[in-house]
N, C-alpha and C positions, 0 to 999 in steps of 0.2 A: 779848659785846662786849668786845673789848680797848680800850684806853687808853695812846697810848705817853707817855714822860716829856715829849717833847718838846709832846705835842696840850694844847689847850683842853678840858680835861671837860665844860664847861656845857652842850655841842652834846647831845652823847654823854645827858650827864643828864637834860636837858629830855626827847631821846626816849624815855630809860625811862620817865622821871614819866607821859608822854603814853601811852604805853601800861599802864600800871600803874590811871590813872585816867580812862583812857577809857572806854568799853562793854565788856562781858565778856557771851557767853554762857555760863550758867551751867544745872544741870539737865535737859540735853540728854537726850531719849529719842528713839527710834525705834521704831513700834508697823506693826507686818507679819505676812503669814503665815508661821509658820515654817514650816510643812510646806512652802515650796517654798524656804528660804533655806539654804545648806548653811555660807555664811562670810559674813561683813564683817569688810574692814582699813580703817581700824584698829579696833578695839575701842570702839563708840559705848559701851557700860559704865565706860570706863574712861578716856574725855575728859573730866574734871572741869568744863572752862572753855576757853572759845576766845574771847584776847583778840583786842581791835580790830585789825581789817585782815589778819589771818590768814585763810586759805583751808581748810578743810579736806571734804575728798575722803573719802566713804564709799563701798567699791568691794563690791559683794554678788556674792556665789558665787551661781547659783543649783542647786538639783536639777533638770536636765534642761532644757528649751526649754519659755521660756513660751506658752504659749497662749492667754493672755486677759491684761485688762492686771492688775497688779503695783500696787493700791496703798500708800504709803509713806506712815506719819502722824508729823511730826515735830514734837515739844512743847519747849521751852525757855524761858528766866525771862533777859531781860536786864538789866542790871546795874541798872538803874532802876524793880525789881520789875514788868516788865509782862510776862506770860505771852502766850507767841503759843502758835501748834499752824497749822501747813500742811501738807495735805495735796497730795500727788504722786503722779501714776500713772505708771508704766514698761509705756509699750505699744510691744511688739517689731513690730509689727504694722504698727505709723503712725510708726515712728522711722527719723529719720536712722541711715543706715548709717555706723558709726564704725570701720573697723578698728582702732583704735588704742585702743580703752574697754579690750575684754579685755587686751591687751598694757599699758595701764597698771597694771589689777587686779593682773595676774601678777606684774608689776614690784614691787606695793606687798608683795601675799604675799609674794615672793621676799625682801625688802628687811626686814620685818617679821620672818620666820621666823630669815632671818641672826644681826640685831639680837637675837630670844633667845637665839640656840647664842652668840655673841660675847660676851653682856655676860651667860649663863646666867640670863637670865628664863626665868618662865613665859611660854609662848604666848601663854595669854588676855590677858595684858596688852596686845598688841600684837595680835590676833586673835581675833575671836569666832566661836567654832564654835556650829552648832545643834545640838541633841541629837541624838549619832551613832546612825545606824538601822541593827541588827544586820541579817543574813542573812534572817531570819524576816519583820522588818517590812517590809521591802523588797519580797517577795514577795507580801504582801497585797493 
């Protein structure tokens, strides 16, 4: 947020205050099977906190075409110590058709993967991989 010499700061400052001391989720998990997850961007390990009125977007890779539904258990602590946990199913089966889900996934990876080569992160900061499955296991 910039500030020019000529502006009123008090605008500008009330909205930081107001976000600073509004609701924050904080403790964010995500519990799934990996065996069918290959990625999620951005990196739910590595969102510490998601203040008030932010939007955030968890886009999951999967291995292969699901075939039955996909449940998602998501656990977090909001800023006024009360623990939720919601669970969600992802059925390929009974969902709207979205052409544009995978093309935003792609985007996020695409935009994520940049963001490391450009600013020389690690990946996992920006992308969570599942434990890659050699040649061998793959074949079982």
């Amino acid at each position: 947020m910039f500030i020019s010499d000529s502006e009123d700061p008090s605008i500008k400052i009330i909205e930081l205050l107001d976000k600073s001391l509004g609701p924050v989720i904080s403790n964010l998990s995500l519990e799934y099977d990996d065996s069918k997850v290959e990625s999620i961007v951005p990196n739910p390990k590595k969102n510490p906190y998601i203040l008030k009125n932010d939007i955030t977007h968890f886009y999951f890779s999967f291995r292969g075409k699901l075939s039955e539904p996909f449940p998602i258990v998501i656990k977090y602590t909001d800023s006024y110590n009360q623990n939720y946990c919601e669970k969600i199913t992802v059925d390929c089966n009974n969902a709207l058709i979205c052409p544009y889900i995978s093309k935003m996934a792609s985007a996020a990876k695409i935009s994520a993967l940049y963001s490391t080569y450009k600013y020389e992160e690690d990946q996992s900061d920006r992308i969570y991989y599942v434990k890659k499955l050699n040649k061998e296991e793959i074949e079982k």
